[in-house]
PDB file of the backbone (N, CA, C, O) and the ligand in Angstrom, with CONECT records:
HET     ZN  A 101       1
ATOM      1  N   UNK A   1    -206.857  65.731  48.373  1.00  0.00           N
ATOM      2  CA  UNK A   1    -207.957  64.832  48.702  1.00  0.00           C
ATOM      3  C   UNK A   1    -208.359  64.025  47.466  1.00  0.00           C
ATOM      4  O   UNK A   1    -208.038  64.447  46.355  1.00  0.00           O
ATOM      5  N   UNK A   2    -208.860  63.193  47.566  1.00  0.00           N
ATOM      6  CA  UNK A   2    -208.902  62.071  46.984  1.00  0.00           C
ATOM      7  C   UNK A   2    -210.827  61.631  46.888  1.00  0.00           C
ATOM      8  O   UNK A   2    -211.485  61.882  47.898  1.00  0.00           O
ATOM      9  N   UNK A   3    -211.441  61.102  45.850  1.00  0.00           N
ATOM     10  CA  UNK A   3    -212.316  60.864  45.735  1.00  0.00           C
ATOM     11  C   UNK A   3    -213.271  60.455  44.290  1.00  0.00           C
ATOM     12  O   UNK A   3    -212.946  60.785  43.150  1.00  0.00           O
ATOM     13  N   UNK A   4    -214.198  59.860  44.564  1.00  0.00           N
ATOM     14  CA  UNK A   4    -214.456  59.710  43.174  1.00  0.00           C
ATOM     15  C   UNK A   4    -214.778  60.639  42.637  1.00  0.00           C
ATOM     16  O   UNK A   4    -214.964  61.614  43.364  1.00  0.00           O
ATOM     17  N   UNK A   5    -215.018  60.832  41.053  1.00  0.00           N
ATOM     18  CA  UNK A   5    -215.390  61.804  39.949  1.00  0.00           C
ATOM     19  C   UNK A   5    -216.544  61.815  40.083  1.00  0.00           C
ATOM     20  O   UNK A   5    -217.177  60.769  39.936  1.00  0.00           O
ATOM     21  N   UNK A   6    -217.381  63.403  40.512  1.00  0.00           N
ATOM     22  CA  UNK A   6    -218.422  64.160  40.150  1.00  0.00           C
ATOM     23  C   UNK A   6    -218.670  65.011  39.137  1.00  0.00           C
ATOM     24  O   UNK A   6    -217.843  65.883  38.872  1.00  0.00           O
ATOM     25  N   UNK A   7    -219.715  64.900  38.501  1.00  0.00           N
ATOM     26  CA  UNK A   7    -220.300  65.962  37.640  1.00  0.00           C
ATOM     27  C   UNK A   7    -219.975  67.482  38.528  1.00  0.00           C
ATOM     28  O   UNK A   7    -220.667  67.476  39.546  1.00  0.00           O
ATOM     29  N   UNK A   8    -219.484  68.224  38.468  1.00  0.00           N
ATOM     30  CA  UNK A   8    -218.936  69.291  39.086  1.00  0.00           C
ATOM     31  C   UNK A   8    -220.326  70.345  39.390  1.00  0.00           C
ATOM     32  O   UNK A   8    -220.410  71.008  40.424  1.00  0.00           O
ATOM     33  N   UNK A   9    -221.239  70.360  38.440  1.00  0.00           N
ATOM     34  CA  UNK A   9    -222.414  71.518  38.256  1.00  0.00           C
ATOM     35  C   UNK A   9    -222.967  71.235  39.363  1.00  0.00           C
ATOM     36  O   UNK A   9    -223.175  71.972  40.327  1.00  0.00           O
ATOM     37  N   UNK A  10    -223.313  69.671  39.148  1.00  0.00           N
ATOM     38  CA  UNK A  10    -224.458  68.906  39.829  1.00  0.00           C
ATOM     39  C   UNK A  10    -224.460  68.737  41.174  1.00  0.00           C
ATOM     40  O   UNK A  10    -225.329  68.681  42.045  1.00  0.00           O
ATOM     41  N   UNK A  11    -222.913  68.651  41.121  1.00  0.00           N
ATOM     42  CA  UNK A  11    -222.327  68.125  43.168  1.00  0.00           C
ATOM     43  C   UNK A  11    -222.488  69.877  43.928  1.00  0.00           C
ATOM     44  O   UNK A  11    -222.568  70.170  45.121  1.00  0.00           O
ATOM     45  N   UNK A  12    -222.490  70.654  42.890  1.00  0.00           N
ATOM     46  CA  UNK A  12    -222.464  72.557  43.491  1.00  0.00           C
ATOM     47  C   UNK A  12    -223.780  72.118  44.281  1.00  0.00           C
ATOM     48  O   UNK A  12    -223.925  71.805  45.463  1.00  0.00           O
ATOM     49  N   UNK A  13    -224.827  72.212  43.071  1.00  0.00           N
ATOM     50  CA  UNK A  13    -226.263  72.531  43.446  1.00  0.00           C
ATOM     51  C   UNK A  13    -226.709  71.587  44.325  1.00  0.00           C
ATOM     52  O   UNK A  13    -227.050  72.022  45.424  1.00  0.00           O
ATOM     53  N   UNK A  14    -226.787  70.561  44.163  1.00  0.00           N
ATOM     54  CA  UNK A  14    -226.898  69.524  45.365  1.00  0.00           C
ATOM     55  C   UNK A  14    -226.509  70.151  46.387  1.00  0.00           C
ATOM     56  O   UNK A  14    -227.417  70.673  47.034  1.00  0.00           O
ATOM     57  N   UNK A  15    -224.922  70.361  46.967  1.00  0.00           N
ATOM     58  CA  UNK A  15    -224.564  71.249  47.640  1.00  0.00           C
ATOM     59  C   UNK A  15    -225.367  71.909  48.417  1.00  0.00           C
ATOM     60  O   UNK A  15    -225.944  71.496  49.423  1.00  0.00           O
ATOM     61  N   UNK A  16    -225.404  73.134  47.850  1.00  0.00           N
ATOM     62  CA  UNK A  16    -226.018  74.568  48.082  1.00  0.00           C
ATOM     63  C   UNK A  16    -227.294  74.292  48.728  1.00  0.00           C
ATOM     64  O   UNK A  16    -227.588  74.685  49.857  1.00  0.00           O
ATOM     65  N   UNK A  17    -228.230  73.421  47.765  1.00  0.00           N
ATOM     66  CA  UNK A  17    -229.787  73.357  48.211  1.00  0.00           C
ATOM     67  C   UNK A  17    -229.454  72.463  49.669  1.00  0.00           C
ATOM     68  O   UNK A  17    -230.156  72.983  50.536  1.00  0.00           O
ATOM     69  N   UNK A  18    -228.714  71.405  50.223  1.00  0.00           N
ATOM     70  CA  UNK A  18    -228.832  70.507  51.201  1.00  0.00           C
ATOM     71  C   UNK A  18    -227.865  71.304  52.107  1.00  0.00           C
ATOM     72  O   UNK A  18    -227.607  70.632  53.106  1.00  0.00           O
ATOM     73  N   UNK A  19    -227.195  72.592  52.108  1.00  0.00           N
ATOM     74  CA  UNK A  19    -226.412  73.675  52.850  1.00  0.00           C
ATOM     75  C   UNK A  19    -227.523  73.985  53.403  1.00  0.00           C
ATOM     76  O   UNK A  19    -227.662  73.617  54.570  1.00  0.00           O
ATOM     77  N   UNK A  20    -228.721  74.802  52.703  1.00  0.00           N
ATOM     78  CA  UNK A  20    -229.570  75.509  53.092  1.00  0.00           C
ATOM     79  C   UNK A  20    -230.478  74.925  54.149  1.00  0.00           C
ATOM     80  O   UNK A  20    -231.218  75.624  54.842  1.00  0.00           O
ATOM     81  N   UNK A  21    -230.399  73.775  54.227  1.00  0.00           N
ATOM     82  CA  UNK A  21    -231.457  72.880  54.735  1.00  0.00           C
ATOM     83  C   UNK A  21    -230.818  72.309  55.932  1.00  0.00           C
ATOM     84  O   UNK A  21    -231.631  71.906  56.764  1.00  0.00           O
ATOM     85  N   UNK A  22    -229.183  72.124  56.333  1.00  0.00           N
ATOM     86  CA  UNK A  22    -228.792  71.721  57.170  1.00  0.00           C
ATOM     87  C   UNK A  22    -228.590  73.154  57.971  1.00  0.00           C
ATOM     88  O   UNK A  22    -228.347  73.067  59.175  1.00  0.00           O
ATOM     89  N   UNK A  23    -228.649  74.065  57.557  1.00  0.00           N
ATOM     90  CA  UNK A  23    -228.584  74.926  58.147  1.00  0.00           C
ATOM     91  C   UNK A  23    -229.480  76.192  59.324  1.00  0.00           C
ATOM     92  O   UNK A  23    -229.258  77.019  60.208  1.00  0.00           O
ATOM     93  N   UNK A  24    -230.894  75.382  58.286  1.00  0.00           N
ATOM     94  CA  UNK A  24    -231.676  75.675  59.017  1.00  0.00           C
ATOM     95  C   UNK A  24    -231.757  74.790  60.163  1.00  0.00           C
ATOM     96  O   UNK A  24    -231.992  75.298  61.260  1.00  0.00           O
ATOM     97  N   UNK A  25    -231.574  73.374  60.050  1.00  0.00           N
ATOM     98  CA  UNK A  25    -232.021  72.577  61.455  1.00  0.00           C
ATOM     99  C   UNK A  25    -230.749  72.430  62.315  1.00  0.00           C
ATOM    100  O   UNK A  25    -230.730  71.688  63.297  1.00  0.00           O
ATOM    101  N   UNK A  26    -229.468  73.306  61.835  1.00  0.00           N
ATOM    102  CA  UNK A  26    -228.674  73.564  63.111  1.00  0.00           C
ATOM    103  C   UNK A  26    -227.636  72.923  63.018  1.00  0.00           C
ATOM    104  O   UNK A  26    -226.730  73.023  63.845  1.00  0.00           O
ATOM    105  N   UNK A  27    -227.591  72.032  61.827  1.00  0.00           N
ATOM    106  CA  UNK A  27    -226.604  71.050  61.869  1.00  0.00           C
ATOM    107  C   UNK A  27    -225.012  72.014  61.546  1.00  0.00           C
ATOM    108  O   UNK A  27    -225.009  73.093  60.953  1.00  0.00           O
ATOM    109  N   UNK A  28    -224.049  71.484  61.962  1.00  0.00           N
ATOM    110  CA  UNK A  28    -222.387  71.818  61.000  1.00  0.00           C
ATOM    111  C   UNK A  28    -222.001  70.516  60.467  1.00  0.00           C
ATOM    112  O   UNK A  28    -222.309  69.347  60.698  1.00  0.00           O
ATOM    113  N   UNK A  29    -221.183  71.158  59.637  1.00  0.00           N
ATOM    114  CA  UNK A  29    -220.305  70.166  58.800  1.00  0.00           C
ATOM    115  C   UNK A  29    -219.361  69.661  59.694  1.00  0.00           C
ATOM    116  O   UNK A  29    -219.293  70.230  60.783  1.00  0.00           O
ATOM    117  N   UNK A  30    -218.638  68.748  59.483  1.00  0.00           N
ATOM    118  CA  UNK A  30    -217.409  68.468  60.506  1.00  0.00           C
ATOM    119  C   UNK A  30    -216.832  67.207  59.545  1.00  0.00           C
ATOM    120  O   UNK A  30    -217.521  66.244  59.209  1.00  0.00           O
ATOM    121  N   UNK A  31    -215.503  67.408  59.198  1.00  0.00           N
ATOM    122  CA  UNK A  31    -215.130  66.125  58.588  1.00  0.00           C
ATOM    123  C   UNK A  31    -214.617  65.551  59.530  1.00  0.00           C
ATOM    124  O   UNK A  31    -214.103  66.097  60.506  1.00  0.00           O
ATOM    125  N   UNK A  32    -214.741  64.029  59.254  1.00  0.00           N
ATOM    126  CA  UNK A  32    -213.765  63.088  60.025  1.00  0.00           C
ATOM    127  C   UNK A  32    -212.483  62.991  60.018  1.00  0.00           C
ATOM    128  O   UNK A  32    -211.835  62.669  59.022  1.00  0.00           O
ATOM    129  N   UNK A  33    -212.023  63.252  61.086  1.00  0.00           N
ATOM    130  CA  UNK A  33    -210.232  62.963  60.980  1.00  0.00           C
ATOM    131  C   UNK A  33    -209.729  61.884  60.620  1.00  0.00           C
ATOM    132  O   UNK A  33    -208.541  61.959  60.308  1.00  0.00           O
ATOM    133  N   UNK A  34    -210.217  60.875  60.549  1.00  0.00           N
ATOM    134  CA  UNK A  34    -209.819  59.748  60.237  1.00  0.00           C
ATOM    135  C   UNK A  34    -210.185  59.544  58.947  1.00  0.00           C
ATOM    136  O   UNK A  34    -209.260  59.430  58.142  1.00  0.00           O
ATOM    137  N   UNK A  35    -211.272  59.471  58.553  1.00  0.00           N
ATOM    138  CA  UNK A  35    -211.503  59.327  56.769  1.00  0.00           C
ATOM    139  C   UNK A  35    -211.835  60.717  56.215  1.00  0.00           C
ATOM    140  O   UNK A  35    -212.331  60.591  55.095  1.00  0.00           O
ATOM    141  N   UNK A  36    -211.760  61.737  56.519  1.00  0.00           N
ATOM    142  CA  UNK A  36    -212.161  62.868  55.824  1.00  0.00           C
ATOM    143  C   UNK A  36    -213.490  63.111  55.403  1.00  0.00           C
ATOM    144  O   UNK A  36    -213.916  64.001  54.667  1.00  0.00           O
ATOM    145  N   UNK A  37    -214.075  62.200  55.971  1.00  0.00           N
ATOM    146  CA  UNK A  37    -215.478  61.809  55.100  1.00  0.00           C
ATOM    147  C   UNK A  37    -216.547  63.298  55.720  1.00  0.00           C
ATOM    148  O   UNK A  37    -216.173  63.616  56.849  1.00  0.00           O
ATOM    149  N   UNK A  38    -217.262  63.839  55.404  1.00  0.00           N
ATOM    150  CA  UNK A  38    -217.926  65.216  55.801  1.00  0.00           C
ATOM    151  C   UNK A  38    -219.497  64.605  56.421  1.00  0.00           C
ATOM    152  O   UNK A  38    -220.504  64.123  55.902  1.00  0.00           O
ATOM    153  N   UNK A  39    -219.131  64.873  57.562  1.00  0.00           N
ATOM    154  CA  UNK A  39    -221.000  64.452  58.352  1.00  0.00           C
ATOM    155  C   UNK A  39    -221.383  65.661  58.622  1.00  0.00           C
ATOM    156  O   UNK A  39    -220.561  66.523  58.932  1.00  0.00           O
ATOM    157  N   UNK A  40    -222.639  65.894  58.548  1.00  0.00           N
ATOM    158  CA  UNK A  40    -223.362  66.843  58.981  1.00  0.00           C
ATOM    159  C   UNK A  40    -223.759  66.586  61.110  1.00  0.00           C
ATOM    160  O   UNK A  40    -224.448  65.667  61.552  1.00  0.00           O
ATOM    161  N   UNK A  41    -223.150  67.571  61.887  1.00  0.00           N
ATOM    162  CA  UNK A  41    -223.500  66.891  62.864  1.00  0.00           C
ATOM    163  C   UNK A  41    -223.871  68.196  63.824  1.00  0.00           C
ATOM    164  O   UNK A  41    -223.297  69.278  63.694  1.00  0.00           O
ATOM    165  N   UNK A  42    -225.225  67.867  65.101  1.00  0.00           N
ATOM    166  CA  UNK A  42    -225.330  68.669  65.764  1.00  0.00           C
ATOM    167  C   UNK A  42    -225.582  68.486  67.092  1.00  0.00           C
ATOM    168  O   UNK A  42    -226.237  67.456  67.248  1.00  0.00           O
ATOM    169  N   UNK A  43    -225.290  69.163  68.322  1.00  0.00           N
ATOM    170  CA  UNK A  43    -225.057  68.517  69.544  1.00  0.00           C
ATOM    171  C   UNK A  43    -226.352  69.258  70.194  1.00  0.00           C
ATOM    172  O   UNK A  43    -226.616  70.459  70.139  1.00  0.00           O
ATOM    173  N   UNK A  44    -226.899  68.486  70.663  1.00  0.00           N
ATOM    174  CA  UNK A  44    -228.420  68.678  71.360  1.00  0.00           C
ATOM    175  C   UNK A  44    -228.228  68.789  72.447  1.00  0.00           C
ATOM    176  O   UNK A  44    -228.716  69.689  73.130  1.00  0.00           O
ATOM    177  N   UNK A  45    -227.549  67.994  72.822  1.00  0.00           N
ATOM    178  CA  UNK A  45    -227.009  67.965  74.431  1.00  0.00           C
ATOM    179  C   UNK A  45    -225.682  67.210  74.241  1.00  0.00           C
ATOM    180  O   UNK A  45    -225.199  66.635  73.265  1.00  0.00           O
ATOM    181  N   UNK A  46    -225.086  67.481  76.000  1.00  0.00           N
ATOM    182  CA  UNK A  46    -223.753  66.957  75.996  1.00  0.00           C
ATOM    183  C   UNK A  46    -224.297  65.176  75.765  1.00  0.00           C
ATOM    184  O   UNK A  46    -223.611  64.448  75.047  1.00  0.00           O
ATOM    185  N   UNK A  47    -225.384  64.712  76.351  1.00  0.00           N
ATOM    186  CA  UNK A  47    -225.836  63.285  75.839  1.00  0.00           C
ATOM    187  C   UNK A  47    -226.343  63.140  74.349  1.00  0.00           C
ATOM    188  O   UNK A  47    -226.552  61.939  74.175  1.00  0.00           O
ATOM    189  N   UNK A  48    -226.499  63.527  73.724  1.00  0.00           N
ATOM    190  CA  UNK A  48    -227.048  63.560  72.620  1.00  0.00           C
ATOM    191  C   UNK A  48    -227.138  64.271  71.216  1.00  0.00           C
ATOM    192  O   UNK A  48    -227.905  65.199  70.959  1.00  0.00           O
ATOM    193  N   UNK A  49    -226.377  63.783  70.480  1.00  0.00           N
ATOM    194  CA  UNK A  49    -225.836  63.613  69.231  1.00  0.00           C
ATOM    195  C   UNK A  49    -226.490  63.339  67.813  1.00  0.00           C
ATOM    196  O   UNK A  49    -226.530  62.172  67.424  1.00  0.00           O
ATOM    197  N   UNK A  50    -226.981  64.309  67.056  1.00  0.00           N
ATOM    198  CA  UNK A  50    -227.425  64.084  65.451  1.00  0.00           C
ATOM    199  C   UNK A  50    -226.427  63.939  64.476  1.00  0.00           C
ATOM    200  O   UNK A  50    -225.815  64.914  64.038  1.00  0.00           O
ATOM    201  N   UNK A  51    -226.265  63.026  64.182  1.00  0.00           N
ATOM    202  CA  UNK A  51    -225.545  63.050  62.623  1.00  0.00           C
ATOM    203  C   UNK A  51    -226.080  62.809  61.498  1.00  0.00           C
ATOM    204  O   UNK A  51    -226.990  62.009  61.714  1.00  0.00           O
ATOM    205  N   UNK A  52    -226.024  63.053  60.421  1.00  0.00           N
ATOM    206  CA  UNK A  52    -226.350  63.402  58.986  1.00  0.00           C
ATOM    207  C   UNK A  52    -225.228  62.668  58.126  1.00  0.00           C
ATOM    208  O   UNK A  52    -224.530  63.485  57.524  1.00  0.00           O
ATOM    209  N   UNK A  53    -224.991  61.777  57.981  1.00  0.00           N
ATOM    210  CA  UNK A  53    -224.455  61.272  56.889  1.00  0.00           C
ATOM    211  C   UNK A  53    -224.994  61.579  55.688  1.00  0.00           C
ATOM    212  O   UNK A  53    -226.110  61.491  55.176  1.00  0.00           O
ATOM    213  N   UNK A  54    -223.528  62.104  55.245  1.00  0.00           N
ATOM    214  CA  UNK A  54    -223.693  62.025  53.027  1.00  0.00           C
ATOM    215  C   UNK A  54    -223.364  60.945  52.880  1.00  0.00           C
ATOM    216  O   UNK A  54    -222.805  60.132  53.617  1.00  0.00           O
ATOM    217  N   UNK A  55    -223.834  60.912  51.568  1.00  0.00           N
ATOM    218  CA  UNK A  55    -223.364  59.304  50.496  1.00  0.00           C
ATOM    219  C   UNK A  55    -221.610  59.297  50.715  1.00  0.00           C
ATOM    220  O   UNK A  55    -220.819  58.362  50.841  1.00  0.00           O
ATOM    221  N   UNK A  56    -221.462  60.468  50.701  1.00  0.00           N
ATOM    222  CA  UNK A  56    -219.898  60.936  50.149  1.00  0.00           C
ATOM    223  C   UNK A  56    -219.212  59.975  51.106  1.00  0.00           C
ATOM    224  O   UNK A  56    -218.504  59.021  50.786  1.00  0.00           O
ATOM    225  N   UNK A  57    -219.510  60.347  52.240  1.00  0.00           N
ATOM    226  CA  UNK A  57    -218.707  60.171  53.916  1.00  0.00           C
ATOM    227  C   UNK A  57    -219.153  58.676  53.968  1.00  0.00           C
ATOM    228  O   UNK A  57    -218.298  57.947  54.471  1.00  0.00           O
ATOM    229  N   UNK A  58    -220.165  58.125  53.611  1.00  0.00           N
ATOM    230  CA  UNK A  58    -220.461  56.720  53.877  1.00  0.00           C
ATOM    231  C   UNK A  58    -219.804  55.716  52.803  1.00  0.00           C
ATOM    232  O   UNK A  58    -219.873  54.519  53.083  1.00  0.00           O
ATOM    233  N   UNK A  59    -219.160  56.095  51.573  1.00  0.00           N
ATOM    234  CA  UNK A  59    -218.295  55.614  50.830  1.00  0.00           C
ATOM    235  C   UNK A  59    -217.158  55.867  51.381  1.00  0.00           C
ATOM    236  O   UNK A  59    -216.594  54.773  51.406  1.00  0.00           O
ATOM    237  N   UNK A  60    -216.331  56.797  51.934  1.00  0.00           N
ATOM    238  CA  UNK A  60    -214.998  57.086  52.206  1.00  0.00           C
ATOM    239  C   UNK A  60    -214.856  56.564  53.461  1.00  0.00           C
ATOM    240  O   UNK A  60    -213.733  56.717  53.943  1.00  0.00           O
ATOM    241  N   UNK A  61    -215.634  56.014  54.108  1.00  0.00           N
ATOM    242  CA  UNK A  61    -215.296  55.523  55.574  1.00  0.00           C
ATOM    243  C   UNK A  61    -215.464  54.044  55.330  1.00  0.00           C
ATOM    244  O   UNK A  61    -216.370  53.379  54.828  1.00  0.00           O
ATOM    245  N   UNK A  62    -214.283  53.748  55.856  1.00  0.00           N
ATOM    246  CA  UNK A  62    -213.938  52.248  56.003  1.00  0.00           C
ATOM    247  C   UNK A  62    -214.281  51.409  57.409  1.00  0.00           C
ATOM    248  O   UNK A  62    -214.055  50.246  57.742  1.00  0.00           O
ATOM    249  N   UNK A  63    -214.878  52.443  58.025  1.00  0.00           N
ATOM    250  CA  UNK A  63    -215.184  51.573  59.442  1.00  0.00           C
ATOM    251  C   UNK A  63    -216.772  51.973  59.620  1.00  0.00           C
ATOM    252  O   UNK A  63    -217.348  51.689  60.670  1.00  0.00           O
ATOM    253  N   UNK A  64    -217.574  52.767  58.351  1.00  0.00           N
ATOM    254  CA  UNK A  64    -218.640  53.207  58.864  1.00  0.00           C
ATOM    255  C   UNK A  64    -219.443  52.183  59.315  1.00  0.00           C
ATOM    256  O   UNK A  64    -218.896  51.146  58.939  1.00  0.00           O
ATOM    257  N   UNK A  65    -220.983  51.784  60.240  1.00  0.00           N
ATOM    258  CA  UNK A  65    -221.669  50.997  60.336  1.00  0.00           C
ATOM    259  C   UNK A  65    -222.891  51.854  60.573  1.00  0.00           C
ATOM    260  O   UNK A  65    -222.896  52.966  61.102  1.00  0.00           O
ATOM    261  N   UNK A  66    -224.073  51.082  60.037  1.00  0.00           N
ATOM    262  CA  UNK A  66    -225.225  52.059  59.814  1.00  0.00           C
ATOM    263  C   UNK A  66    -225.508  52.041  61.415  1.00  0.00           C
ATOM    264  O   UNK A  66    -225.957  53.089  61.879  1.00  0.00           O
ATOM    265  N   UNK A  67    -225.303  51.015  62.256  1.00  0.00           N
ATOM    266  CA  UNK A  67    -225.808  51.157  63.451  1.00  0.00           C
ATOM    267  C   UNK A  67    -224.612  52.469  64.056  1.00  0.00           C
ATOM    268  O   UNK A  67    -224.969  53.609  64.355  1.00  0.00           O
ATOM    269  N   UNK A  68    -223.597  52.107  64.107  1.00  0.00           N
ATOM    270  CA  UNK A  68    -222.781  53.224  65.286  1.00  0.00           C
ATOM    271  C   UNK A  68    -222.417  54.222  64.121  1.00  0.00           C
ATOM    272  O   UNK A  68    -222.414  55.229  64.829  1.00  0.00           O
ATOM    273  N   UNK A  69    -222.141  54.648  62.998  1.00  0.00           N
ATOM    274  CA  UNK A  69    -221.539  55.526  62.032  1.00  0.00           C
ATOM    275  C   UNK A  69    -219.983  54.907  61.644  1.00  0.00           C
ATOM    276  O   UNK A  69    -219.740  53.820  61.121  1.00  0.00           O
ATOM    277  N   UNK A  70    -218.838  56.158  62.152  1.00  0.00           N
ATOM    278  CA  UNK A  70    -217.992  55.846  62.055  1.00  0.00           C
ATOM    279  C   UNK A  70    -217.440  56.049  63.993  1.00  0.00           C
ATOM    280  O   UNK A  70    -217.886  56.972  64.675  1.00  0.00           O
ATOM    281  N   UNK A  71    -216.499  55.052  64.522  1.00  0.00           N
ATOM    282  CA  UNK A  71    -216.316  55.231  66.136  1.00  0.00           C
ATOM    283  C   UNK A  71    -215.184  56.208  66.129  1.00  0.00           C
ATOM    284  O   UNK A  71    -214.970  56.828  67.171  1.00  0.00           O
ATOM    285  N   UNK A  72    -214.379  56.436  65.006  1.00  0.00           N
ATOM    286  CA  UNK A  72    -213.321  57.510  65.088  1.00  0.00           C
ATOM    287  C   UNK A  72    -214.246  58.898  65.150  1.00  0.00           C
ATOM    288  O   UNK A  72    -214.022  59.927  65.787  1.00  0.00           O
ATOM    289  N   UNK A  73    -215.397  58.560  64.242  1.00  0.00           N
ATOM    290  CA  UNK A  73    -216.153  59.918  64.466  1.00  0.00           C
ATOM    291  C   UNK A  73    -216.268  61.007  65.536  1.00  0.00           C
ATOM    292  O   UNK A  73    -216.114  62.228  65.511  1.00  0.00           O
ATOM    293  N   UNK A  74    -216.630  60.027  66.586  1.00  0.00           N
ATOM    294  CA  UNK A  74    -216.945  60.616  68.017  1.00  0.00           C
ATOM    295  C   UNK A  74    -215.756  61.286  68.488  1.00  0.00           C
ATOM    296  O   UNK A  74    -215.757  62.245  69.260  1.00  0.00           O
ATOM    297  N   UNK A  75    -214.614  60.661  67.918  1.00  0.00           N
ATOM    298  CA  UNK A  75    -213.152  61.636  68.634  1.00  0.00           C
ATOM    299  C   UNK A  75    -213.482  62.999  68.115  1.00  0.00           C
ATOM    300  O   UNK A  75    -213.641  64.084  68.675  1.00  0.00           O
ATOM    301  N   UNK A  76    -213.550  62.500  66.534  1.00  0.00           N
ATOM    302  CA  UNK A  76    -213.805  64.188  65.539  1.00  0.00           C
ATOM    303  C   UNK A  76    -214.575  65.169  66.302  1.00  0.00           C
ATOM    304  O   UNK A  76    -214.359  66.359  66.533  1.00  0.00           O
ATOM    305  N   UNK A  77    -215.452  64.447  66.611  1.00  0.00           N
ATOM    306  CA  UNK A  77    -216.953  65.699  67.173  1.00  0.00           C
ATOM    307  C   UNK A  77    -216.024  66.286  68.398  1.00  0.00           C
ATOM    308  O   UNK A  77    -215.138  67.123  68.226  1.00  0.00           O
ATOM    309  N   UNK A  78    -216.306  65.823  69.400  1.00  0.00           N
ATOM    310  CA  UNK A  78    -215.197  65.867  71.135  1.00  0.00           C
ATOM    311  C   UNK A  78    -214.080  66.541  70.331  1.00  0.00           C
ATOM    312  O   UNK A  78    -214.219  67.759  70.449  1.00  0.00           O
ATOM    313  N   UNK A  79    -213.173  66.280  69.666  1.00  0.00           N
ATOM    314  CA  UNK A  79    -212.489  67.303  69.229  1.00  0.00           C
ATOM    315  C   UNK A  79    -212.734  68.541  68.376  1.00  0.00           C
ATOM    316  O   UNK A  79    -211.722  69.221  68.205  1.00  0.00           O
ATOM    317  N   UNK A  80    -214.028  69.059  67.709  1.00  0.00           N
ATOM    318  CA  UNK A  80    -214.408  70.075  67.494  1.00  0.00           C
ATOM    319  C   UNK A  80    -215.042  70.840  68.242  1.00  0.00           C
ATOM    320  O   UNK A  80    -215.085  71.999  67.830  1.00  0.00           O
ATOM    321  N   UNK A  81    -215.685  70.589  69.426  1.00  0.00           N
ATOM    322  CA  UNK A  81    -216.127  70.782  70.507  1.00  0.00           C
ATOM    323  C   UNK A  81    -214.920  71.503  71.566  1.00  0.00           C
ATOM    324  O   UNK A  81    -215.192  72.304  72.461  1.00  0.00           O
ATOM    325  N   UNK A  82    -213.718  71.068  71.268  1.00  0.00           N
ATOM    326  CA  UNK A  82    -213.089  71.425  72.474  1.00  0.00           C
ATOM    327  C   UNK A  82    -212.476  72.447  71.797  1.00  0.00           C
ATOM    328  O   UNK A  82    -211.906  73.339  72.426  1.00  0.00           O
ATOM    329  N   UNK A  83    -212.531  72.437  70.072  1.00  0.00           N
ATOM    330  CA  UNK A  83    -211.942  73.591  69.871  1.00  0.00           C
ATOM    331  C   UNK A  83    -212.624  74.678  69.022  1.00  0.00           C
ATOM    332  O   UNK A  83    -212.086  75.429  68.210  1.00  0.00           O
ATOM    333  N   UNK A  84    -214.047  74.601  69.412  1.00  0.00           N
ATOM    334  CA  UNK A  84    -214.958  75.583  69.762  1.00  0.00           C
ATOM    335  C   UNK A  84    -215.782  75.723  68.430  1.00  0.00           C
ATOM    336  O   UNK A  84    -216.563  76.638  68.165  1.00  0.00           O
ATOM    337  N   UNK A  85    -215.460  74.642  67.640  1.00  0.00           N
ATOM    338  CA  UNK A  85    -216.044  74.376  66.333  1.00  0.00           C
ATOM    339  C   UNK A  85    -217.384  73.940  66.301  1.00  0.00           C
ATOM    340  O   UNK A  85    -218.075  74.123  65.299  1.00  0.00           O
ATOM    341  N   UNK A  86    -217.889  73.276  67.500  1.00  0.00           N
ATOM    342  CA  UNK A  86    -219.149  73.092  67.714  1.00  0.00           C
ATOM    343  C   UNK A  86    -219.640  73.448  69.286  1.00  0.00           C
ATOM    344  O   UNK A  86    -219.193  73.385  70.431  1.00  0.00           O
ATOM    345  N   UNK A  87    -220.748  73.827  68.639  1.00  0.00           N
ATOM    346  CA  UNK A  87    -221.321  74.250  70.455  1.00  0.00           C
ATOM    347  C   UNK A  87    -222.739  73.178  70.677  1.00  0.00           C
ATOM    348  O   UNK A  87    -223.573  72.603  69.978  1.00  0.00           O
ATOM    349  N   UNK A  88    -222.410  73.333  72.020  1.00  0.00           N
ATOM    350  CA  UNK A  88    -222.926  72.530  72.982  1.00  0.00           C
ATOM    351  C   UNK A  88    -224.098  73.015  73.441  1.00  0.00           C
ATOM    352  O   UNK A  88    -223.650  73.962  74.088  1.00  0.00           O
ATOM    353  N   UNK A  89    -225.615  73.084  73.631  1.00  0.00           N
ATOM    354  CA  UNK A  89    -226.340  73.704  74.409  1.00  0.00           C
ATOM    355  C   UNK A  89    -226.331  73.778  75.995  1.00  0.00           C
ATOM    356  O   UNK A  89    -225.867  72.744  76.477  1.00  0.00           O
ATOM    357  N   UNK A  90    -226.663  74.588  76.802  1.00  0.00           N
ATOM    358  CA  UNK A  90    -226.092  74.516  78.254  1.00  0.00           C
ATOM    359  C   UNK A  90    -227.246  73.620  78.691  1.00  0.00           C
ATOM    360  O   UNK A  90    -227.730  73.351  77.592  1.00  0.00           O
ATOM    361  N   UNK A  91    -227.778  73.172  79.328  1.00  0.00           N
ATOM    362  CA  UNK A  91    -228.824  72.175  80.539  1.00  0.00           C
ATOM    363  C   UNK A  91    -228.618  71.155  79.527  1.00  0.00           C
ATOM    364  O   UNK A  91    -229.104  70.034  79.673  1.00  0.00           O
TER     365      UNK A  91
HETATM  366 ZN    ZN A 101    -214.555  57.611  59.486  1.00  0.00          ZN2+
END
């Protein structure tokens, strides 16, 4: 993988503290298949979709747009979903 140069300490702790915090509100990680780029994302319903963009993922995506994200995204999610990487709430 490929990416720009981080301070290594700094990108941990950043990390760790914004782990803790996506974790509480439910979110997963999920990289994009298409740019690799890492969104934080969580499925509320089968209609309805949170994503969390990092800086990281919004530099490495070449198709991102602040209005839709990235549109390869949505394959990513639907495909972590089907392979049980993300869950769905039932109603
Ligand atoms: Zn992308």
């Amino acid at each position: 993988m490929t990416g720009p140069v981080r301070h290594r300490d700094e990108l941990a702790a950043a990390t760790a503290a914004d782990r803790r915090e996506y974790l509480e509100h439910g979110l997963r990680e999920l990289d994009c298949l298409h740019c690799a780029g890492r969104v934080l994302v969580k499925k509320n319903s089968w209609a309805h979709t949170s994503i969390e963009w990092t800086a990281d993922a919004v530099a490495r995506c070449d198709a991102f747009s602040s209005h839709d994200g990235c549109p390869r995204l949505h394959r990513s999610i639907e495909h972590a979903i089907m392979a049980g990487q993300l869950q769905v709430p039932d109603g």
